[in-house]
C-alpha positions in Angstrom: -7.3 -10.9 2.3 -9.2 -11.6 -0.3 -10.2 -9.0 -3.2 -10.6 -8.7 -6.9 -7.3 -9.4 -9.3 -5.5 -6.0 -10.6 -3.0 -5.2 -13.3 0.2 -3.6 -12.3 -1.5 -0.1 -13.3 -4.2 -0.9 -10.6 -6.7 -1.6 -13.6 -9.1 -4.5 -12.7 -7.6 -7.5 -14.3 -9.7 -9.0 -17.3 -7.5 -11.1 -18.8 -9.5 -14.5 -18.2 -12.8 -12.8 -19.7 -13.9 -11.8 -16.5 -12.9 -10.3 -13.1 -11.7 -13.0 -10.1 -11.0 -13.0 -6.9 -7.0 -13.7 -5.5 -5.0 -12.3 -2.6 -4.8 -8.6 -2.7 -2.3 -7.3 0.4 0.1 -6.3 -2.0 -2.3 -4.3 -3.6 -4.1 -2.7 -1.1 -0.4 -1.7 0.4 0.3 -0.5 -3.3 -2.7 1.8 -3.1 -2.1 3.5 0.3 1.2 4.2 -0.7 0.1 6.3 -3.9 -2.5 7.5 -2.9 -3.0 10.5 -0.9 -5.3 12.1 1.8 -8.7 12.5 0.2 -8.0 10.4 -2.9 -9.8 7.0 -1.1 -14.0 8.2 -1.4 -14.7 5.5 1.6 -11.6 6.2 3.8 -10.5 10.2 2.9 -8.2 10.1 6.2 -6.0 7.2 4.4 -2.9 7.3 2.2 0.5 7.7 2.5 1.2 10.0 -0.5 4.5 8.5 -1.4 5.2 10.6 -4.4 5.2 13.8 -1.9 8.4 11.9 0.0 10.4 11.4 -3.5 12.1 14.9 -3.3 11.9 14.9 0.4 14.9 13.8 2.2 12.5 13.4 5.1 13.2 8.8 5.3 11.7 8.4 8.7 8.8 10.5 8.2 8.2 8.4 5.2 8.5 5.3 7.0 6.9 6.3 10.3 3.4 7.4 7.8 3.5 3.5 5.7 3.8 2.1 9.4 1.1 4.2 10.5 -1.3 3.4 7.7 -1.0 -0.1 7.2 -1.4 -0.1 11.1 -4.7 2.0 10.1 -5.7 -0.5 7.4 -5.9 -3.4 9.8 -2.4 -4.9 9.4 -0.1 -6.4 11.5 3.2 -4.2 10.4 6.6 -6.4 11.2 8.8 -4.2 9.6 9.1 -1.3 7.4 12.7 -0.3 6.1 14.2 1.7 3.0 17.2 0.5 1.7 19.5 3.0 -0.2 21.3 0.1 -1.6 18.6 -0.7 -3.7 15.9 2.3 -3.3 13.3 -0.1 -2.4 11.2 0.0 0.2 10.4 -3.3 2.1 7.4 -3.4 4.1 6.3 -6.8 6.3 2.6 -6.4 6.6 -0.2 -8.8 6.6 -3.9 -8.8 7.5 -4.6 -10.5 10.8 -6.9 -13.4 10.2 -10.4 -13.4 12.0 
């Protein structure tokens, strides 16, 4: 999917003068995963809240509501896993092409 270029912050990126277009999964996975219910103005019912899960030793849950949204958002989830290894989470999600 296509969208406009951010910054790691999520700022619009204006680094070539002006804003551009460029794949954008990994940023619209980025922003449902910080973003809470009601923090989307378009889509109030989306986000996973991830910052709520930090303390919580609640893994599946967090895992079962990324699934679940990136489902919501129109992607094709492979797999969604947390390694404790490495405290990352790996998703495998993509838009399905029209």
């Amino acid at each position: 999917m296509k969208d406009y270029c951010q910054t790691q912050n999520g700022d619009l990126d204006l680094s070539t003068g002006d804003i551009y277009p460029t794949e954008s999964t990994a940023q619209h996975q980025r922003d449902l995963l910080l973003a809470d219910q009601g923090h989307i103005r378009q889509k109030p019912e989306a986000g996973v809240g991830a910052m709520n899960y930090i303390l919580n030793e609640d893994k599946e849950g967090l895992l079962r509501r990324v699934r679940k949204e990136m489902a919501a958002d129109g992607q094709k989830v492979v797999k969604v896993a947390y390694s404790t290894v490495t405290c990352e989470l790996e998703i495998d999600a993509r838009y399905e092409e029209s």
